[in-house]
PDB file of the backbone (N, CA, C, O) and the ligand in Angstrom, with CONECT records:
HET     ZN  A 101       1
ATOM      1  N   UNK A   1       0.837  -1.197   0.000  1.00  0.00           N
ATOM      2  CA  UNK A   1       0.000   0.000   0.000  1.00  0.00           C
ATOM      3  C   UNK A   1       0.875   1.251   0.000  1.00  0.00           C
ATOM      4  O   UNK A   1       0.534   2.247  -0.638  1.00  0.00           O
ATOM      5  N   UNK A   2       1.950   1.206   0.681  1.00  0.00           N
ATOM      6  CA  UNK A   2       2.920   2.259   0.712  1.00  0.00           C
ATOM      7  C   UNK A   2       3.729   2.708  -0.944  1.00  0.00           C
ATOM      8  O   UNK A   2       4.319   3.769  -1.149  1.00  0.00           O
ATOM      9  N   UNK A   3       3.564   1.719  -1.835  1.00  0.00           N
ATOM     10  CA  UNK A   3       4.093   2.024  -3.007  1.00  0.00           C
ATOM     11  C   UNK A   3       2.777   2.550  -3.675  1.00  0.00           C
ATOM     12  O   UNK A   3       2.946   3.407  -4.542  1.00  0.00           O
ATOM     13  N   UNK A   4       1.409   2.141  -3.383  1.00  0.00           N
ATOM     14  CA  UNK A   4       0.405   2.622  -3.981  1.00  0.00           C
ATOM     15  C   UNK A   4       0.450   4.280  -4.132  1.00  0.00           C
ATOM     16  O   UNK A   4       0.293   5.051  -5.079  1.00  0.00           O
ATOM     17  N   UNK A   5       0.835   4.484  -2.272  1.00  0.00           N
ATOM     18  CA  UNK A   5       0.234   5.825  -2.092  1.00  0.00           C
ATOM     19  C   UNK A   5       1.664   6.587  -2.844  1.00  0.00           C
ATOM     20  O   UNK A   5       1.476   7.652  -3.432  1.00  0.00           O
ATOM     21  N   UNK A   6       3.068   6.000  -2.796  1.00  0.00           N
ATOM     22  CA  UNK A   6       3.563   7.013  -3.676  1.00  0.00           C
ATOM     23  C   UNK A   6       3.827   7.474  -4.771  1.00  0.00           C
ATOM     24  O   UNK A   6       4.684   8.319  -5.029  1.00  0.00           O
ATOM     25  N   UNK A   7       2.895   6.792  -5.693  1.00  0.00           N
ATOM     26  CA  UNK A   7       2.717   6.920  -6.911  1.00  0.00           C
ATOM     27  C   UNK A   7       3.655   5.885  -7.851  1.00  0.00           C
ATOM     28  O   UNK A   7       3.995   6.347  -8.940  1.00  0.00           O
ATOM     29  N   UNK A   8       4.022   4.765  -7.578  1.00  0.00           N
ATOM     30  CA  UNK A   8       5.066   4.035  -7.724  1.00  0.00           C
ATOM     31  C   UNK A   8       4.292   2.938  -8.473  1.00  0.00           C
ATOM     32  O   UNK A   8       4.951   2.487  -9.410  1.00  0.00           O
ATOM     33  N   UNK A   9       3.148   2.415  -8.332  1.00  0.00           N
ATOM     34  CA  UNK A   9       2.569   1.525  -8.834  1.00  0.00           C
ATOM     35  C   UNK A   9       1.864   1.847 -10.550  1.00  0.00           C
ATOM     36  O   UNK A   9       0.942   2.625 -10.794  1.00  0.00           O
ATOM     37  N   UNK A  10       2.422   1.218 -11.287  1.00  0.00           N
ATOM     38  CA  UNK A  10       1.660   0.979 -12.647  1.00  0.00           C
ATOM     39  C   UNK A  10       0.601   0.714 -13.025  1.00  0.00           C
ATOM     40  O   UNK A  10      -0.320   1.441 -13.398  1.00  0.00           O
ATOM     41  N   UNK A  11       0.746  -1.037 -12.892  1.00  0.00           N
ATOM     42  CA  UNK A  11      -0.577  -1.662 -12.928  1.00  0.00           C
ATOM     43  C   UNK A  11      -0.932  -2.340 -11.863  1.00  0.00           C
ATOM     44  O   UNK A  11       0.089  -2.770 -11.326  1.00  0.00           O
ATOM     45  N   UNK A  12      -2.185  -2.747 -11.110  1.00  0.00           N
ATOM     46  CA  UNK A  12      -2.743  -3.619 -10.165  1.00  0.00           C
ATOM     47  C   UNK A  12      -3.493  -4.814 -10.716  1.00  0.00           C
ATOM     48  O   UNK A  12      -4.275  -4.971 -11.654  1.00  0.00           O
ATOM     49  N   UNK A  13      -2.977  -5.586  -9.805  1.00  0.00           N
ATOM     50  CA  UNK A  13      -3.837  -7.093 -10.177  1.00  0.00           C
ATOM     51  C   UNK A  13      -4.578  -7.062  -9.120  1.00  0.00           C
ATOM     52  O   UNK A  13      -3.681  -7.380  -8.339  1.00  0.00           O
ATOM     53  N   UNK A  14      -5.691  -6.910  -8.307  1.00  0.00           N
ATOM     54  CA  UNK A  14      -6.363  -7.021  -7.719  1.00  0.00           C
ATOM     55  C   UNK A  14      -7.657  -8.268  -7.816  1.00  0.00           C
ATOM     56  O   UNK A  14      -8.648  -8.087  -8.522  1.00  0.00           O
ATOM     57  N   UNK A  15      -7.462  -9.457  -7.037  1.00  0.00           N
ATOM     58  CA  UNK A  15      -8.453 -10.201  -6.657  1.00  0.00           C
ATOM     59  C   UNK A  15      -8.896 -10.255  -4.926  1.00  0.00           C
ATOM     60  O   UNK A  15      -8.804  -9.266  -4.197  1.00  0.00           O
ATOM     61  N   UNK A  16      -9.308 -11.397  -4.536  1.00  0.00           N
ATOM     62  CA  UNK A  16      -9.961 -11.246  -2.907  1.00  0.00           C
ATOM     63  C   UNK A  16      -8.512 -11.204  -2.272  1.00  0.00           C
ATOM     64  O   UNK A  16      -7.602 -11.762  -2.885  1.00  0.00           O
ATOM     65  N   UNK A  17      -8.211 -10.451  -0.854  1.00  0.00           N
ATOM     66  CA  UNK A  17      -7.269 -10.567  -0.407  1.00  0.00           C
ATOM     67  C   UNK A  17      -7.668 -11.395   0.834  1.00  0.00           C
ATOM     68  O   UNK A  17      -8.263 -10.924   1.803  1.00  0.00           O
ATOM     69  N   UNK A  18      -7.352 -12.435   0.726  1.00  0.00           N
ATOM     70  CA  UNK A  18      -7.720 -13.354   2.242  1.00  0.00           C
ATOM     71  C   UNK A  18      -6.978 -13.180   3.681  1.00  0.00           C
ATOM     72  O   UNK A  18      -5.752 -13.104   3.603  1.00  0.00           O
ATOM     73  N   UNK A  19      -7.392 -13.127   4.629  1.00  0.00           N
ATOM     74  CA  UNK A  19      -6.679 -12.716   6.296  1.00  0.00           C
ATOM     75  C   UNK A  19      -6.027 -11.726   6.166  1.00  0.00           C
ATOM     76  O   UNK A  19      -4.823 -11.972   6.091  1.00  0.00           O
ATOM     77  N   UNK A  20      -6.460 -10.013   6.064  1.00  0.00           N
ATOM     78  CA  UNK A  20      -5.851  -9.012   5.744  1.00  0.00           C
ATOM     79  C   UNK A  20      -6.808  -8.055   6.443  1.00  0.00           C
ATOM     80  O   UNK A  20      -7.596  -7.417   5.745  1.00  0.00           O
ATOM     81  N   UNK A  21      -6.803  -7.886   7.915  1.00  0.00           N
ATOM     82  CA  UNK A  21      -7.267  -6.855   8.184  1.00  0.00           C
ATOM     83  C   UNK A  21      -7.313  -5.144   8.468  1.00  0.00           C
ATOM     84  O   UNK A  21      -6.663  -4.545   9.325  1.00  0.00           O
ATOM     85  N   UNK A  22      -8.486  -4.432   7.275  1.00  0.00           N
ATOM     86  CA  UNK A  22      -8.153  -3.225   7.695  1.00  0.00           C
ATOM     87  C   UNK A  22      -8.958  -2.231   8.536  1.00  0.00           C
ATOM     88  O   UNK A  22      -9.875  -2.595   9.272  1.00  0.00           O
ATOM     89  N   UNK A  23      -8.558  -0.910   8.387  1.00  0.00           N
ATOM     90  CA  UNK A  23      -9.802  -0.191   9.429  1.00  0.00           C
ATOM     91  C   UNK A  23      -9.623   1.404   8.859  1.00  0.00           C
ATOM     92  O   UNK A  23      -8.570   1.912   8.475  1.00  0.00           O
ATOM     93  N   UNK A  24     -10.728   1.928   8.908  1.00  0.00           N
ATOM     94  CA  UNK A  24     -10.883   3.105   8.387  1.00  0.00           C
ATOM     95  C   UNK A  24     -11.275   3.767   9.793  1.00  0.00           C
ATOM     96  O   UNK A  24     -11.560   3.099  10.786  1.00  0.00           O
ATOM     97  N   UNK A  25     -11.241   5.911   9.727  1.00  0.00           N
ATOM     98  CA  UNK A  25     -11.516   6.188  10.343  1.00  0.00           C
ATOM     99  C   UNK A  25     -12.629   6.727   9.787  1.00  0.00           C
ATOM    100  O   UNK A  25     -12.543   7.140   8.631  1.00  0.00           O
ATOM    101  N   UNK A  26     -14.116   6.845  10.635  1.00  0.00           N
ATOM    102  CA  UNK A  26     -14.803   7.771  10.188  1.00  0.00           C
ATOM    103  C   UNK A  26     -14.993   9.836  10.390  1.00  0.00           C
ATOM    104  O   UNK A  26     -15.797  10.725  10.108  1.00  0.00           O
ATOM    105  N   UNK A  27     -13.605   9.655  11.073  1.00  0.00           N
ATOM    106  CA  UNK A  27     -13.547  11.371  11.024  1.00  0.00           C
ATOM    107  C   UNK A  27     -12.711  11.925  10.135  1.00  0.00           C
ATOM    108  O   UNK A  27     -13.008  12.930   9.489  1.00  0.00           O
ATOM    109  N   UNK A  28     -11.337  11.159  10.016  1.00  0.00           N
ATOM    110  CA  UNK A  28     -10.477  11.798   9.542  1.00  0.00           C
ATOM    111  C   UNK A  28     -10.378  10.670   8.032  1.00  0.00           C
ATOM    112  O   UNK A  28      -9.447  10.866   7.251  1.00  0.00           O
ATOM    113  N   UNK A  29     -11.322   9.615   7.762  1.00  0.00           N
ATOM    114  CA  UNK A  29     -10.980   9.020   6.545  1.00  0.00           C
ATOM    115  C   UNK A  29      -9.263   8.188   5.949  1.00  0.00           C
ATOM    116  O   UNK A  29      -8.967   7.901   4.789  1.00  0.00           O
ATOM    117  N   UNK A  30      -8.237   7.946   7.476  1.00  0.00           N
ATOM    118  CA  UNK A  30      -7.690   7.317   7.375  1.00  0.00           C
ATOM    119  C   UNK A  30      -7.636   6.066   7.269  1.00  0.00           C
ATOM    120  O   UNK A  30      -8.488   5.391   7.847  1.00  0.00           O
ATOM    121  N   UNK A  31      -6.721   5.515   6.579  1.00  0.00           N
ATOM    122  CA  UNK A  31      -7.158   4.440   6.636  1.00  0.00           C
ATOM    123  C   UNK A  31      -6.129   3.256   6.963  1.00  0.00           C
ATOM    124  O   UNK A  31      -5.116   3.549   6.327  1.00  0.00           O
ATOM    125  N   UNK A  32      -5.953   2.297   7.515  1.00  0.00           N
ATOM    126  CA  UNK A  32      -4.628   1.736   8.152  1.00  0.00           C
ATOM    127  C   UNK A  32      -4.634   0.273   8.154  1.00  0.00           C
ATOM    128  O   UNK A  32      -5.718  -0.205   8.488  1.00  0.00           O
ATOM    129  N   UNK A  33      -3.463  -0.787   7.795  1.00  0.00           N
ATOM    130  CA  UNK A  33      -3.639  -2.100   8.266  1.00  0.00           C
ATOM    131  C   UNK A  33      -3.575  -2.773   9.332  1.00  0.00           C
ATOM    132  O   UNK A  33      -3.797  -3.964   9.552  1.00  0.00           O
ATOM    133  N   UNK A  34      -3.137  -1.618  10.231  1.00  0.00           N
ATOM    134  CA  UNK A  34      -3.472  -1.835  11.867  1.00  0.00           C
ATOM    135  C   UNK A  34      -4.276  -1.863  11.984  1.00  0.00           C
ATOM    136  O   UNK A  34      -5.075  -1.081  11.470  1.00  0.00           O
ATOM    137  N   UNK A  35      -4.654  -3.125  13.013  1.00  0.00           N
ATOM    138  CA  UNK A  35      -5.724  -3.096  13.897  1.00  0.00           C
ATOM    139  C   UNK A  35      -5.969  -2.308  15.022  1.00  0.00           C
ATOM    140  O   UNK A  35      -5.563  -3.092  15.879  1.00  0.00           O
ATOM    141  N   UNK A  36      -6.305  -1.417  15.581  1.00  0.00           N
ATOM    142  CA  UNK A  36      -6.593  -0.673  17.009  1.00  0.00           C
ATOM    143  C   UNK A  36      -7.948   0.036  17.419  1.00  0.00           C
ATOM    144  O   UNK A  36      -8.769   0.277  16.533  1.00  0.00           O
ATOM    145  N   UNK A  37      -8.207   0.378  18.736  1.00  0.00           N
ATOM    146  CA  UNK A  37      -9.339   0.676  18.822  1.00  0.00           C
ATOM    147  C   UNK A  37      -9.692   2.514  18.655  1.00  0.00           C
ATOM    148  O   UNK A  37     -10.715   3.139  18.936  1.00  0.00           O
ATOM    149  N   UNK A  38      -8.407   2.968  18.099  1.00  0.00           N
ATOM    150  CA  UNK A  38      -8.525   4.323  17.721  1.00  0.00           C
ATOM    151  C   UNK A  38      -7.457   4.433  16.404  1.00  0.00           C
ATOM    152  O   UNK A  38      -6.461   3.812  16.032  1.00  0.00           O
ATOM    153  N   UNK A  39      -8.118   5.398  15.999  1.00  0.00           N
ATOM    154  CA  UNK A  39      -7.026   6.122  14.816  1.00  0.00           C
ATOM    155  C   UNK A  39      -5.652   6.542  15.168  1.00  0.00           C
ATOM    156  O   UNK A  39      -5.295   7.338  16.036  1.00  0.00           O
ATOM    157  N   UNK A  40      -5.014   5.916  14.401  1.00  0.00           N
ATOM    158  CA  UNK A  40      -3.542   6.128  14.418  1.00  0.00           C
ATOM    159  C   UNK A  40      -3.265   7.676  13.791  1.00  0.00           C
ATOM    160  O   UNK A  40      -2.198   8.171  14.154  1.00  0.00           O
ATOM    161  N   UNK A  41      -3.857   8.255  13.157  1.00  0.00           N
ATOM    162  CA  UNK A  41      -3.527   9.951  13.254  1.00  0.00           C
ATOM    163  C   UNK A  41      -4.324  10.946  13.657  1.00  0.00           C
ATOM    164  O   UNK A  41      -3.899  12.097  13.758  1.00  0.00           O
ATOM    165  N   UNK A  42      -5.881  10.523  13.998  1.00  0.00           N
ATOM    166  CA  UNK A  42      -6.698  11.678  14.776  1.00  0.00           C
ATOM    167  C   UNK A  42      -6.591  10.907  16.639  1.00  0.00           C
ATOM    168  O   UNK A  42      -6.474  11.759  17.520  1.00  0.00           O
ATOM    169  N   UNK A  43      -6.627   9.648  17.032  1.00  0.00           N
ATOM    170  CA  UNK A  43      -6.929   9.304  17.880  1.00  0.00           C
ATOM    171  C   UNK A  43      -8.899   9.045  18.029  1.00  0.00           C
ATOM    172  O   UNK A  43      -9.574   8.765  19.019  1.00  0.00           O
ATOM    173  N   UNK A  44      -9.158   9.203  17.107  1.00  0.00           N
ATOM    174  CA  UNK A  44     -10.844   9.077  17.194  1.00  0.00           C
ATOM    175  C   UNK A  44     -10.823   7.280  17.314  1.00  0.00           C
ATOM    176  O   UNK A  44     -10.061   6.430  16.854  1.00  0.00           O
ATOM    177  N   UNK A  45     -11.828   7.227  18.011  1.00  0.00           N
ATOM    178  CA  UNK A  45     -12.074   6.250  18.699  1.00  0.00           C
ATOM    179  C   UNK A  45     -13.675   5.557  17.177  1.00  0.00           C
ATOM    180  O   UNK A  45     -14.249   4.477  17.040  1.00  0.00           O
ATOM    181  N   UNK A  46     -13.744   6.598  16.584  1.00  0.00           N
ATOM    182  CA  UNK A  46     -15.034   5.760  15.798  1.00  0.00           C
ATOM    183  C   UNK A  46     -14.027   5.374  14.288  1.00  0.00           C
ATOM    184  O   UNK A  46     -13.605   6.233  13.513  1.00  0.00           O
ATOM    185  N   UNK A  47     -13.806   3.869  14.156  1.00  0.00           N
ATOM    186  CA  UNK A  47     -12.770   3.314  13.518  1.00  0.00           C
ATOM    187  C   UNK A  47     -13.908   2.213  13.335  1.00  0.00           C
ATOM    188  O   UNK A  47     -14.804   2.031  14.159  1.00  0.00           O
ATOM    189  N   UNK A  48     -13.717   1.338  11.870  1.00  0.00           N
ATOM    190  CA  UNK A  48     -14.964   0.895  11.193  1.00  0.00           C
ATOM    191  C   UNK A  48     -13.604   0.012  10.461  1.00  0.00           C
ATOM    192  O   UNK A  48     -12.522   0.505  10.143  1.00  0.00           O
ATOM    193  N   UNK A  49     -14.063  -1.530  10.301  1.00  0.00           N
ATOM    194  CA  UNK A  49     -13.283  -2.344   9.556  1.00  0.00           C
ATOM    195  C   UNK A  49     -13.329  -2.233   8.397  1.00  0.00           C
ATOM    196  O   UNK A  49     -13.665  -1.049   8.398  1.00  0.00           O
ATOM    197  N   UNK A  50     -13.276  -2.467   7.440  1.00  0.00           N
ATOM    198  CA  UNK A  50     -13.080  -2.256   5.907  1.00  0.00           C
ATOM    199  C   UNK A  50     -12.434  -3.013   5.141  1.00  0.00           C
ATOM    200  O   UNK A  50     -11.254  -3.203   5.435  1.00  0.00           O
ATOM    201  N   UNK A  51     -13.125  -3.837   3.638  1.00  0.00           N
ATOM    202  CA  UNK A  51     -12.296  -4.925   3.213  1.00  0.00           C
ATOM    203  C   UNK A  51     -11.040  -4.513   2.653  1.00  0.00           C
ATOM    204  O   UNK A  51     -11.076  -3.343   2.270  1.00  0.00           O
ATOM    205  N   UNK A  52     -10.156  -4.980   2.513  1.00  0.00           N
ATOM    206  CA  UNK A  52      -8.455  -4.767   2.276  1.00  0.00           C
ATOM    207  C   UNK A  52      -8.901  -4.484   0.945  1.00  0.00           C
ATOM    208  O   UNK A  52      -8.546  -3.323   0.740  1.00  0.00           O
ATOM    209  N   UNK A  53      -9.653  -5.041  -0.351  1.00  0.00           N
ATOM    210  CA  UNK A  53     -10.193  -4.572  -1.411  1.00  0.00           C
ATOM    211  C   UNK A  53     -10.237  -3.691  -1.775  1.00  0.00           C
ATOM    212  O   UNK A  53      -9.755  -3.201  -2.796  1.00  0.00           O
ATOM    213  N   UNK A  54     -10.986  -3.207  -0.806  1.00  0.00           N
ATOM    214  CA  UNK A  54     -11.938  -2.041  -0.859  1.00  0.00           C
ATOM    215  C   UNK A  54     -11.145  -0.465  -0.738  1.00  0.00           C
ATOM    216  O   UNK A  54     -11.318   0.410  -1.586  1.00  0.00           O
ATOM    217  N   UNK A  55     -10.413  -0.327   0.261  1.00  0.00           N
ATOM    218  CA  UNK A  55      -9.099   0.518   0.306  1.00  0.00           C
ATOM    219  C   UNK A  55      -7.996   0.309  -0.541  1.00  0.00           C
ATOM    220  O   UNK A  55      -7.213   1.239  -0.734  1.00  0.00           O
ATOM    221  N   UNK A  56      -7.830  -0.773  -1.067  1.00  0.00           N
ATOM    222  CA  UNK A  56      -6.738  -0.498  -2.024  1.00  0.00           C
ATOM    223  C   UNK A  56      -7.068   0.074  -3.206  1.00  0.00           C
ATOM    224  O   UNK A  56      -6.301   0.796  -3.842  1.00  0.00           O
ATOM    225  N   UNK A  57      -8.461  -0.285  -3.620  1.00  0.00           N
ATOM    226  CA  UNK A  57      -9.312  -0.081  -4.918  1.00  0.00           C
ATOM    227  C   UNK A  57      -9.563   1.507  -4.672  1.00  0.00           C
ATOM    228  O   UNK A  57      -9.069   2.078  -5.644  1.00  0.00           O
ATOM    229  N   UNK A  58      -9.975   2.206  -4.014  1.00  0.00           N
ATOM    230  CA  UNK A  58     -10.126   3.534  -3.622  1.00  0.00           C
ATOM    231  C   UNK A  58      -8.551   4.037  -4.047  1.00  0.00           C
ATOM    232  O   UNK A  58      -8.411   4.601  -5.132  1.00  0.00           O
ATOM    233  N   UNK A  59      -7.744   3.888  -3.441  1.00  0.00           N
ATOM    234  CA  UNK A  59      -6.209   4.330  -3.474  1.00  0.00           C
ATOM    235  C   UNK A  59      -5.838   4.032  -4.569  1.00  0.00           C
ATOM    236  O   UNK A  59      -4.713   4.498  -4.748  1.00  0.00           O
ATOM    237  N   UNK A  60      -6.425   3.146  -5.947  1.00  0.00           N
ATOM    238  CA  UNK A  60      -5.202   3.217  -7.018  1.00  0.00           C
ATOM    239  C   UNK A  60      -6.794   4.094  -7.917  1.00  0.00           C
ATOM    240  O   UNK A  60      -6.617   4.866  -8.859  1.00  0.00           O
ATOM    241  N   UNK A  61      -7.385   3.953  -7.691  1.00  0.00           N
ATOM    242  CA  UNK A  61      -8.919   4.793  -8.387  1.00  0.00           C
ATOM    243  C   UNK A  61      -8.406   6.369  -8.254  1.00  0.00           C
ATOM    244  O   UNK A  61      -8.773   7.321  -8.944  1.00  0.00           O
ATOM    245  N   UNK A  62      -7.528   6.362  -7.253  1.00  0.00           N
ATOM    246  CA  UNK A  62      -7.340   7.871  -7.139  1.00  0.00           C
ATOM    247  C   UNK A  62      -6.189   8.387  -7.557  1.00  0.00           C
ATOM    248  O   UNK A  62      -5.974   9.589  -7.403  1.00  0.00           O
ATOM    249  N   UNK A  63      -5.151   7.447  -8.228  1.00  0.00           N
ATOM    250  CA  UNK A  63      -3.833   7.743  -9.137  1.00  0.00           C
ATOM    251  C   UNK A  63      -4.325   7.474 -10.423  1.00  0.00           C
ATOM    252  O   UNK A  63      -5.422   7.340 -10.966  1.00  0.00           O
ATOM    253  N   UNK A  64      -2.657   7.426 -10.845  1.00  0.00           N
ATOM    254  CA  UNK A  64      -2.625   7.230 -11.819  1.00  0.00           C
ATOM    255  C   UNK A  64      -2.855   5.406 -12.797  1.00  0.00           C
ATOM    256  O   UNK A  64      -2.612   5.212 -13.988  1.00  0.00           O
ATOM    257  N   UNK A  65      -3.316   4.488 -11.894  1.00  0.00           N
ATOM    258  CA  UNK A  65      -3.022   3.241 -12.161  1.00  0.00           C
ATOM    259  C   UNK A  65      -4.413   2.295 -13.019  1.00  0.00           C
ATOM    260  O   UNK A  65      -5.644   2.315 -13.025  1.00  0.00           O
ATOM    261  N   UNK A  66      -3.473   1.645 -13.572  1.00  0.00           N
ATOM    262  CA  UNK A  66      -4.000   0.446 -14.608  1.00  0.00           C
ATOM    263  C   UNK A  66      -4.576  -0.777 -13.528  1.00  0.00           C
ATOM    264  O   UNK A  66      -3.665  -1.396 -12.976  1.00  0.00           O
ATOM    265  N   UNK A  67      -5.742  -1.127 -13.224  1.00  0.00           N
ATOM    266  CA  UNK A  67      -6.331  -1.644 -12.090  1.00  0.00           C
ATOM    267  C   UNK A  67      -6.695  -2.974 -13.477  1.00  0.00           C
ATOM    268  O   UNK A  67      -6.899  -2.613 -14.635  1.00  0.00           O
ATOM    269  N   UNK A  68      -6.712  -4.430 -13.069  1.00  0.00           N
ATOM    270  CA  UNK A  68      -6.631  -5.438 -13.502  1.00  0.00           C
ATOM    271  C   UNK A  68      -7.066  -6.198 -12.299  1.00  0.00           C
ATOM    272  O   UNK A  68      -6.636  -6.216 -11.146  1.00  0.00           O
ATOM    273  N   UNK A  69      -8.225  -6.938 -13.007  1.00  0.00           N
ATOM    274  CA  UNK A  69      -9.112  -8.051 -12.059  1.00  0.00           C
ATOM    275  C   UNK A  69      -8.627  -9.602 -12.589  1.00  0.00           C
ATOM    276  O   UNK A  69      -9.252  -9.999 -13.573  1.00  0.00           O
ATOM    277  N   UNK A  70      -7.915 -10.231 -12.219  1.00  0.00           N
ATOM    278  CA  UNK A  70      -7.749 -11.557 -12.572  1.00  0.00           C
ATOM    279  C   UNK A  70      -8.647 -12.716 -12.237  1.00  0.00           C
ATOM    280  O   UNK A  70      -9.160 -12.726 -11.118  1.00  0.00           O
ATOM    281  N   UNK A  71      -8.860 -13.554 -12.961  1.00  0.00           N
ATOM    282  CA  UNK A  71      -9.735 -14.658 -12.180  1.00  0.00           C
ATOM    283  C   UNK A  71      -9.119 -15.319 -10.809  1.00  0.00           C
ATOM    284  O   UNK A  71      -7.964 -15.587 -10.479  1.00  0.00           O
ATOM    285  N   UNK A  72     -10.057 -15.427 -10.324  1.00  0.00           N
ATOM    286  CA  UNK A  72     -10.067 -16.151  -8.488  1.00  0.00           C
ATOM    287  C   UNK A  72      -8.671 -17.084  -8.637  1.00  0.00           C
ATOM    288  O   UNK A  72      -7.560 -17.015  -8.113  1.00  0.00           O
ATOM    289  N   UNK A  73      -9.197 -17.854  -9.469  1.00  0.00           N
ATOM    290  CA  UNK A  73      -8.201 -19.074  -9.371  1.00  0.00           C
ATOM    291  C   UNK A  73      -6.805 -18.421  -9.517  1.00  0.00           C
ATOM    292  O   UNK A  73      -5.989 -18.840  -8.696  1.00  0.00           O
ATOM    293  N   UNK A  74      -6.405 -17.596 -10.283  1.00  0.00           N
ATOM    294  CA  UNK A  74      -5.190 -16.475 -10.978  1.00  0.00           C
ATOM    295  C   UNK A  74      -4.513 -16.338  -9.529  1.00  0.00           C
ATOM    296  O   UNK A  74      -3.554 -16.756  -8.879  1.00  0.00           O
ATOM    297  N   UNK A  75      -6.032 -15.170  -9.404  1.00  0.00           N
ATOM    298  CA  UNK A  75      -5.960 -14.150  -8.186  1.00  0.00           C
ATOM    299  C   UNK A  75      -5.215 -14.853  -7.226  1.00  0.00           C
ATOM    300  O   UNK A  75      -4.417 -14.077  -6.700  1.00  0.00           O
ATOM    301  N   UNK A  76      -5.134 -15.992  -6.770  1.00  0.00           N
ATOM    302  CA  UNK A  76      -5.190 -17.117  -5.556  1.00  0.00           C
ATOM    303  C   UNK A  76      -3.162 -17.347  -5.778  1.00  0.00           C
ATOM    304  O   UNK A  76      -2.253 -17.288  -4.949  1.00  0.00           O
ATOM    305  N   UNK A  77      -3.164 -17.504  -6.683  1.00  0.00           N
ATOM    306  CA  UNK A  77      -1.686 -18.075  -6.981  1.00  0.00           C
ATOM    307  C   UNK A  77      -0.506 -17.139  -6.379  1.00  0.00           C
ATOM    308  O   UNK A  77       0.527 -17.557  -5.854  1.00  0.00           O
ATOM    309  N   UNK A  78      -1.003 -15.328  -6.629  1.00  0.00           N
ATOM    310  CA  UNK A  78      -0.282 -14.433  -5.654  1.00  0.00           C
ATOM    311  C   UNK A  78      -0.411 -13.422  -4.454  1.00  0.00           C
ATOM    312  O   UNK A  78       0.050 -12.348  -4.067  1.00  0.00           O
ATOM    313  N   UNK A  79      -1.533 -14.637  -4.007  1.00  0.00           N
ATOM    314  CA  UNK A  79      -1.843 -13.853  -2.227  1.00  0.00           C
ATOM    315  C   UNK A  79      -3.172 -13.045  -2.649  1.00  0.00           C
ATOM    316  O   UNK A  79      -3.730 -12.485  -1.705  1.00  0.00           O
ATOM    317  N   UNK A  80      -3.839 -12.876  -4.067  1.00  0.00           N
ATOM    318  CA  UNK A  80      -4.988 -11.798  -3.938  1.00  0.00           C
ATOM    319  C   UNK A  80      -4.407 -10.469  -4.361  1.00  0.00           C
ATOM    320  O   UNK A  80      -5.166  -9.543  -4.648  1.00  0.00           O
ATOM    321  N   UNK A  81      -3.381 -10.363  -4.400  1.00  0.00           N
ATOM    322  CA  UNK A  81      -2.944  -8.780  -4.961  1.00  0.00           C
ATOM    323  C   UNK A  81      -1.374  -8.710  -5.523  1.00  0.00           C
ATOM    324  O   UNK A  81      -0.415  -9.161  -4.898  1.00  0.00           O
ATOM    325  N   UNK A  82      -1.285  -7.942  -7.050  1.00  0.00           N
ATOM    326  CA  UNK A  82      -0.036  -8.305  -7.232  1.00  0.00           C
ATOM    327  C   UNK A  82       0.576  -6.667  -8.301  1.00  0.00           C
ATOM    328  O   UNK A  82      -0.104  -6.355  -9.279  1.00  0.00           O
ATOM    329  N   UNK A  83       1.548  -6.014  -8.018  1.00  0.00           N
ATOM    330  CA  UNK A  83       1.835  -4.718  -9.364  1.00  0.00           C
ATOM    331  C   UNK A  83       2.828  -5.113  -9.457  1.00  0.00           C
ATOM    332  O   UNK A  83       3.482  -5.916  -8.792  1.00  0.00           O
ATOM    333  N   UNK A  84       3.125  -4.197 -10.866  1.00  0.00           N
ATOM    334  CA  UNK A  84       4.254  -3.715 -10.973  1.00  0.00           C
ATOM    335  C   UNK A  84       4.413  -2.289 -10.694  1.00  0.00           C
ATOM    336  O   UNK A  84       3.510  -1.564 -10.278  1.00  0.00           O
ATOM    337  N   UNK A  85       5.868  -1.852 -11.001  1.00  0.00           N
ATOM    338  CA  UNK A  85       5.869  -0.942 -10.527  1.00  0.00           C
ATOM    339  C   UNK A  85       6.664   0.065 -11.346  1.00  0.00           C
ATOM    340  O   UNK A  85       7.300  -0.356 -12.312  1.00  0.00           O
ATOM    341  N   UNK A  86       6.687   1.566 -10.992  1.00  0.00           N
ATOM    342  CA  UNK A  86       7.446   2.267 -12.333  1.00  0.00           C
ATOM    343  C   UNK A  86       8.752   2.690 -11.102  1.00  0.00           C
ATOM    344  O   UNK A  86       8.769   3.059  -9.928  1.00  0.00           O
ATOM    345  N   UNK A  87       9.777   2.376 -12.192  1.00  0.00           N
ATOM    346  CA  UNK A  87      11.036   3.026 -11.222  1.00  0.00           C
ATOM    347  C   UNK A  87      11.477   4.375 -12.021  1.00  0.00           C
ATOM    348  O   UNK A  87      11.281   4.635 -13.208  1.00  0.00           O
ATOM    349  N   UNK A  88      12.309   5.372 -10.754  1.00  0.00           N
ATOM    350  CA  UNK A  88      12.756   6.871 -11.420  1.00  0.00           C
ATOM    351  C   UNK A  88      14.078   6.265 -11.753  1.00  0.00           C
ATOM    352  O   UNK A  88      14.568   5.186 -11.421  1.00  0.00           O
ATOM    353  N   UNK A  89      14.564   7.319 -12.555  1.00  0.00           N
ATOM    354  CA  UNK A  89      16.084   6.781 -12.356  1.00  0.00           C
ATOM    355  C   UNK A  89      16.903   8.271 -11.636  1.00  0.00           C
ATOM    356  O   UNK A  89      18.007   8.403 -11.109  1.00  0.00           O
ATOM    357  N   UNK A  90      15.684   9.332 -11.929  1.00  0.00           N
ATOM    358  CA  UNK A  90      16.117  10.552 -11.229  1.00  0.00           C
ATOM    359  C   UNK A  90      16.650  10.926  -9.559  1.00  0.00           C
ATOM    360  O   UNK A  90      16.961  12.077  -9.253  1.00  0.00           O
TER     361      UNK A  90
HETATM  362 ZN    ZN A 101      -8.790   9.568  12.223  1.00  0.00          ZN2+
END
């Protein structure tokens, strides 16, 4: 997710991501793969689970990236989620 958010990712293979829990905040709209019972940057305590899908799909919807759905069976062979990635040389 950290290469998502820095613009580093190309294309996404996105299928189900199995045992991957995440959590959103509902004040500040963070969103984290920690588990806790507050937000890791407001401290708000109203924190809502969210499928690992579902946040990654938001985060490459909002770059620049080539989003690719593979079949289940595909999907399954590399954990549910797989990019490449663009390197600088700058
Ligand atoms: Zn928050």
């Amino acid at each position: 997710m950290h290469e998502l958010e820095l613009g580093r990712v190309k294309a996404l293979f996105l299928g189900t991501i199995p045992d991957v829990s995440t959590q959103e905040c509902a004040d500040c709209l963070r969103s984290s793969l920690e588990e806790s019972t507050t937000c890791v940057q407001c401290r708000s305590a109203d924190v809502y689970r969210v499928p690992a899908e579902e946040i990654i799909l938001r985060k490459a919807l909002a770059t620049d990236v080539e989003i690719l759905a593979p079949e289940e069976a595909l999907a399954k062979e590399f954990g549910g989620i797989a990019a490449t990635l663009r390197y600088c040389t700058t």
